[in-house]
VEXDREN-2710 file (C-alpha; in Angstrom, 1 decimal):
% VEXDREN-2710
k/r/px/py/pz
1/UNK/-5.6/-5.8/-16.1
2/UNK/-5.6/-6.0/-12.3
3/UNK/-8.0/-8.2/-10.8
4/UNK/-11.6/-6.9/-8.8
5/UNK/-10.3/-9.1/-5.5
6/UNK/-6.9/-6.9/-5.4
7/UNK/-8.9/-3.3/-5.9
8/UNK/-11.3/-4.5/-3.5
9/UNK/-7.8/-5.1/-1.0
10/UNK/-6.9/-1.6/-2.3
11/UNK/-9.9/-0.2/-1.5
12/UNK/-9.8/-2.0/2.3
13/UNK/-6.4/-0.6/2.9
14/UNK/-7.1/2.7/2.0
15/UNK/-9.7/3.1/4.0
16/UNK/-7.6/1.2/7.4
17/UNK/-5.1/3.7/6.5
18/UNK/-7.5/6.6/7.3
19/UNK/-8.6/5.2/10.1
20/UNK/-5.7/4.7/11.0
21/UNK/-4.6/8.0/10.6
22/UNK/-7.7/9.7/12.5
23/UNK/-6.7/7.4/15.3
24/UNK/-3.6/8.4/15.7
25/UNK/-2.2/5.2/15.5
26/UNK/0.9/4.3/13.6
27/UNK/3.5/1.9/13.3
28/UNK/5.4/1.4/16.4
29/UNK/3.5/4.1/17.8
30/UNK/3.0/4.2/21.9
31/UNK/0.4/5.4/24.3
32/UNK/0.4/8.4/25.9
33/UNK/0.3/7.5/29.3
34/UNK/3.7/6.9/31.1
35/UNK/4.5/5.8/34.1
36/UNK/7.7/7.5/33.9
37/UNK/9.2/10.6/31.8
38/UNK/10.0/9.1/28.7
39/UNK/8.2/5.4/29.2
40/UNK/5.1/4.3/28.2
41/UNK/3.2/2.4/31.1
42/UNK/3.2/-1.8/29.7
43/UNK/-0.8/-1.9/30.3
44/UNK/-1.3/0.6/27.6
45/UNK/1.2/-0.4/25.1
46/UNK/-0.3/-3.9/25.1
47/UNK/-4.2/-2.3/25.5
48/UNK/-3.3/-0.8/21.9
49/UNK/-5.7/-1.8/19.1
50/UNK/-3.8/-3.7/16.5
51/UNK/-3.6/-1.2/13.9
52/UNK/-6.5/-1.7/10.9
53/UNK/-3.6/-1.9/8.2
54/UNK/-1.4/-4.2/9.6
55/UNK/-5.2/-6.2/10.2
56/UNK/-6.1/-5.7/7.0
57/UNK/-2.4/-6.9/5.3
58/UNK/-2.6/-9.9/7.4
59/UNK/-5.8/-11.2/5.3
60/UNK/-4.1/-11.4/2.2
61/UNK/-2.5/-13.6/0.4
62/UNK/1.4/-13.5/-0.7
63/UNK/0.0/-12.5/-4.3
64/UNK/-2.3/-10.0/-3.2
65/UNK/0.4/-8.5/-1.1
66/UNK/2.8/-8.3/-4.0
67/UNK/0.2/-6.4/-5.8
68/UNK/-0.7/-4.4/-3.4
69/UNK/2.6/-3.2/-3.4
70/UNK/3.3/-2.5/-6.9
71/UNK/0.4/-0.1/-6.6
72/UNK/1.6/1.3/-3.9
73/UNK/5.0/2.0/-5.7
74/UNK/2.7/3.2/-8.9
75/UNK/0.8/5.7/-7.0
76/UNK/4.1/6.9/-5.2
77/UNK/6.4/7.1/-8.2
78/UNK/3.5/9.4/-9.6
79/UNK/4.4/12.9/-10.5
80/UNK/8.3/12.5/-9.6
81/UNK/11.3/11.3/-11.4
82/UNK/11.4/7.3/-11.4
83/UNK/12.1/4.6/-12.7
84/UNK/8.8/2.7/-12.9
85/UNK/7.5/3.7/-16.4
86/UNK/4.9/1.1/-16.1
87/UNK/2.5/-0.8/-13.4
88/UNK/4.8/-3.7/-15.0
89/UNK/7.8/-2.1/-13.6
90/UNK/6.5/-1.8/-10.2
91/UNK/5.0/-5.2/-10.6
92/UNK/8.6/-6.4/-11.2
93/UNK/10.3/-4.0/-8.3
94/UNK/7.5/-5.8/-5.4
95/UNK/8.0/-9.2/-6.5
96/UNK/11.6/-8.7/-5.9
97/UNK/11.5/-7.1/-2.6
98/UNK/9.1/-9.8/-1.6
99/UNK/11.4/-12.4/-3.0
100/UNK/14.3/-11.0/-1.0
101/UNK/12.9/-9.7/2.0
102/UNK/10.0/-12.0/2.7
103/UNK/6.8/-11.2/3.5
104/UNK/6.9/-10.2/6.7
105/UNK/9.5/-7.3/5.8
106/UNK/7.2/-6.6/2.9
107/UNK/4.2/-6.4/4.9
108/UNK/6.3/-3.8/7.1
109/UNK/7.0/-1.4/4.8
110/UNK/3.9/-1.8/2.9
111/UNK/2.1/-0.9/6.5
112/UNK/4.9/2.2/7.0
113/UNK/3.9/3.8/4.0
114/UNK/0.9/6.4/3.5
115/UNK/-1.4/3.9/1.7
116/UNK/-4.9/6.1/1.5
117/UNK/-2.4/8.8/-0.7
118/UNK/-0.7/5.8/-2.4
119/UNK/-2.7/3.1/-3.8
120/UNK/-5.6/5.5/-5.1
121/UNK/-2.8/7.5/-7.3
122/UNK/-1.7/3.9/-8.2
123/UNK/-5.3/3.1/-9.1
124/UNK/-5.6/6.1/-11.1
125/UNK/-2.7/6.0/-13.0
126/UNK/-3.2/2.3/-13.7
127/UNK/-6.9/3.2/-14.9
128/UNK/-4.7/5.8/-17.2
129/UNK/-2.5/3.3/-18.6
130/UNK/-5.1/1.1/-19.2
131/UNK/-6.9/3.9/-21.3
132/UNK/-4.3/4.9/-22.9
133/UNK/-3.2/1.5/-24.5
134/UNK/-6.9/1.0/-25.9
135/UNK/-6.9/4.2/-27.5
136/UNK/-3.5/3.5/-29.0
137/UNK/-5.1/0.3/-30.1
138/UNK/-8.5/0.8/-31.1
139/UNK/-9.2/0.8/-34.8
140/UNK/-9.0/4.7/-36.6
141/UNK/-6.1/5.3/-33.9
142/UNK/-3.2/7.0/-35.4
143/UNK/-0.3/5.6/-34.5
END
């Protein structure tokens, strides 16, 4: 079972991710303000608030991260044709990527990715899972 500390992460990044979103703010995003057609005036480029996710990512630890993005994978694979059959699965597929592509790759697309949709369909279909191997389990379960 997944740990409180990385649903309480979940939970943080979801919410970032909205504000994010009702800010207007997104990766590699730019101000509106130009001081030519085309190109964004320096001042407000660098007056930008850090985004909240890419705040929020840089608190946790390479674990956490790695987590975070096997639920993020979870919640996106549900309802479509994948591969991941199981949190294990995406578990598996995020310690890979993070193992190749280090963390601050992962942390990049992790942050590009529409995490208030992703990690609570993750959550829930963990949750699901979860409920669905103790019924298989329990005693007077048919099997």
């Amino acid at each position: 079972m997944i740990e409180s500390e990385i649903v309480r992460h979940a939970a943080l990044l979801t919410a970032a991710d909205g504000k994010r979103k009702s800010q207007a703010l997104h990766v590699g995003g730019l101000a509106t303000w130009q001081s030519a057609p085309g190109q964004p005036a320096a001042q407000d480029v660098l007056s930008l608030p850090r985004d909240p996710v890419e705040v929020a990512l840089d608190q946790v630890s390479d674990r956490t991260l790695v987590y975070i993005m096997a639920l993020m994978l979870y919640g996106k694979a549900e309802g479509g044709a994948t591969a991941l059959n199981s949190f294990d699965d995406a578990l598996r597929a995020a310690q890979t990527h993070f193992e190749a592509s280090g963390r601050a790759r992962t942390t990049q697309y992790v942050q590009s990715r529409p995490l208030s949709r992703y990690l609570p369909a993750g959550l829930a279909r963990l949750n699901r899972q979860a409920e669905s191997a103790r019924a298989r389990s329990s005693p007077g379960s048919k099997p």
